[in-house]
Residue, then its C-alpha position, 0 to 999 in steps of 0.5 A: x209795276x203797269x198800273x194800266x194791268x196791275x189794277x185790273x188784276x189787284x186780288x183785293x178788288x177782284x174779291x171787292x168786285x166779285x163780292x158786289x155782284x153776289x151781293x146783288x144777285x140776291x135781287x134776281x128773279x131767275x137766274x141769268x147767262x152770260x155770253x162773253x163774245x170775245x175768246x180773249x174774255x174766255x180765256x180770263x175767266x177760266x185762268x182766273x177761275x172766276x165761274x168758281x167766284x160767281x153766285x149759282x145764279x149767274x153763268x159765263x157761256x160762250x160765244x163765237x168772238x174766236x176768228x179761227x173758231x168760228x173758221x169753216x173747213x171748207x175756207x181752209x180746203x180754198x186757202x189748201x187748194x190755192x197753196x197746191x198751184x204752182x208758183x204760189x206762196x201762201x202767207x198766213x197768221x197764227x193759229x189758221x196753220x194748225x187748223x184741220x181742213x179736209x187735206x189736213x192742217x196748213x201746217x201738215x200742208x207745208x211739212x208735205x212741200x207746199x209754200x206756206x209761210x207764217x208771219x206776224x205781220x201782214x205787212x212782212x208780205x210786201x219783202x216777201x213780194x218783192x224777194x220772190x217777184x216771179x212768185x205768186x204771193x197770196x195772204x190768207x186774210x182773217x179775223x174780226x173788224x179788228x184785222x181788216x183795216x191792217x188787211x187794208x193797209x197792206x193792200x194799200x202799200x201793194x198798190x202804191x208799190x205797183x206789186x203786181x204778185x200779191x193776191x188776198x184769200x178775204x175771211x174777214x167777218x163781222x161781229x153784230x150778224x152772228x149775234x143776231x143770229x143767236x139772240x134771235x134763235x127761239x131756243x136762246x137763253x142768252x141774257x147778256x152780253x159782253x162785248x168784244x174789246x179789241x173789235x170795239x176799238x176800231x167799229x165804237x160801241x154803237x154798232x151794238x145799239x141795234x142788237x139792244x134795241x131789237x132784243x132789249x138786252x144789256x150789252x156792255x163793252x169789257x176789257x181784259x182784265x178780271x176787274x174789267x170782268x166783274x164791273x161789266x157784271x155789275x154793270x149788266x146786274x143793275x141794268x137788269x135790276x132797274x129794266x134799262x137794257x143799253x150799251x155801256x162801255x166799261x172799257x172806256x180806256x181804249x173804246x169809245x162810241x164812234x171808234x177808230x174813224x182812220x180805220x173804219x175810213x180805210x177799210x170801207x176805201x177797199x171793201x163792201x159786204x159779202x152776200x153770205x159767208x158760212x160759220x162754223x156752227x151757225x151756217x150761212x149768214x147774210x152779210x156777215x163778211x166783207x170782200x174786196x171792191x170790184x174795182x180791186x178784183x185784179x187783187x181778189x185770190x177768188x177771181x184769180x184762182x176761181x178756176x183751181x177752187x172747188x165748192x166748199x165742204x160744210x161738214x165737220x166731224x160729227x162728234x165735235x161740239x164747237x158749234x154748239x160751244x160757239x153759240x152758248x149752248x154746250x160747255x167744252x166739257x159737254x164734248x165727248x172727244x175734249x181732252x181725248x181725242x181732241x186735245x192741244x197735239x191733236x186737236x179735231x176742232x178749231x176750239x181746241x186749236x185756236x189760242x182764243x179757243x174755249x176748249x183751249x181755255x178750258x185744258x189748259x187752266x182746268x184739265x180734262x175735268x170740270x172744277 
């Protein structure tokens, strides 16, 4: 028995939680929707079927917290076109192999004779440096806060061991901007949301306190667990019972106000803020990701390989509803291709390919149709 997962997922307080916030919705004016941020949340509600456990008035919709999902075609063609020069190996993590770029997926790319490599570690880079020094070794960085600061402290290794052959394809994006993005569209009916755990570890709630402030909403930090679930619900009811939007932190376990300052010390050692940066499904949005310090550009793919990189395509295929999913707006279900065209041994979108993804949430506890 793990005391820190079993409590959390006890079928007798889950049916306690659940059976509160029922309890409670009954004092609602209208009806309520939820954005869970992160696609970790996603994936416990749908294997824990808790849509099915809550009352007609409260509804989970979801949001882009998945770091392949919300990943461009355009930034995959860049990490293609880098792996066709010669004498590169690309290095990459998880599921950005299996994502379709406008060449295919990395994972095809490979199959066809590029040097692409999977790790699960970004520090594994450094003994592949050091085995292929006449190689160039490029790491295809992505992901949320969460991953920057091990991106940081692989770069920080590089430097320390004078590895003159490592190169960083930077993806890496921040939670709050696509937020305010969404909470500020007219047409938003976003009333609540729950926040990101794993990404709250490292930045501390309080960089949510803007978002409440601007757009008086209840935001609560969540855990993973399906008890972890209901609380922060409950937590989100009472706030908008009693009119008194905040911050909270159900996941005080791991997370607190301030975060991981070694962390956020070290990432801000080696990075500043991008102009821009394209989302799948909401555009371009200012400073919405980071790049690395000028001083670091010898280290920088984008300054090395600006020669070999095109612009960067935005189109995606015009049936795919991911970025309509990843603003809350559309259900998998709503999506014509879901399960057919797109499924897990073909998937179109990076909803469907990502492990986080909603769509893969939604086949692979549900099936193809809505329960």
């Amino acid at each position: 028995m793990n005391p820190y997962i079993d409590t959390y997922r006890n079928p007798l307080k889950i049916k306690e939680t659940f059976n509160a916030i029922r309890t409670l919705s009954k004092n609602l004016t209208n009806p309520i929707k939820i954005m869970e941020v992160c696609g970790g949340h996603t994936h416990t509600i749908m294997k824990y079927a808790l849509p099915q456990l809550l009352p007609e008035n409260i509804e989970f919709v979801h949001g882009p917290g998945c770091p392949v999902c919300v990943m461009s075609k355009g930034r995959i063609d860049c990490a293609y076109q880098i792996a066709s020069q010669k004498d590169v190996i690309l290095v990459t993590l998880g599921d950005m192999i299996k994502v379709p770029g406008s060449y295919g997926s990395l994972q095809q790319a490979r199959a066809k004779g590029l040097n692409i490599v999977f790790v699960y570690s970004p520090l594994e880079i450094l003994k592949i440096a050091q085995n292929n020094p006449n190689k160039k070794v490029v790491y295809f960085a992505i992901g949320f806060e969460t991953t920057t600061p091990m991106t940081a402290a692989l770069l920080q290794k590089v430097i320390a061991l004078n590895l003159k052959n490592v190169f960083f394809h930077i993806n890496h994006v921040l939670v709050p901007p696509p937020l305010d993005i969404i909470l500020g569209d007219e047409n938003c009916q976003i009333n609540a949301l729950l926040a990101p755990s794993h990404v709250s570890v490292i930045t501390g709630s309080k960089i949510y306190e803007p978002l409440v402030k601007k757009y008086h909403i209840p935001i609560v930090v969540c855990g993973f667990e399906p008890v972890d679930i209901g609380e922060s619900l409950l937590s989100i009811l009472n706030q908008i019972l009693t009119n008194s939007p905040k911050v909270e932190t159900q996941y005080a376990r791991s997370v607190t106000y301030e975060g991981n300052l070694k962390a956020q010390s070290l990432v801000e050692q080696y990075f500043t803020l991008e102009k821009s940066f394209y989302w799948r499904g909401l555009g371009e949005i200012p400073h919405s990701s980071l790049k690395l310090k000028e001083e670091f550009s010898e280290f920088d793919a984008a300054v090395i390989f600006k020669d070999c990189l095109g612009g960067i395509p935005k189109e995606e295929h015009k049936n795919c509803l991911c970025g309509e999913i990843l603003k809350g707006n559309k259900k998998p279900y709503d999506c014509k291709l879901f399960g057919k065209a797109c499924n897990p041994q073909n998937p179109l979108g990076s909803c469907m390919v990502s492990s986080e993804g909603a769509c893969a949430a939604y086949f692979k506890y549900q099936g193809i149709q809505p329960v």
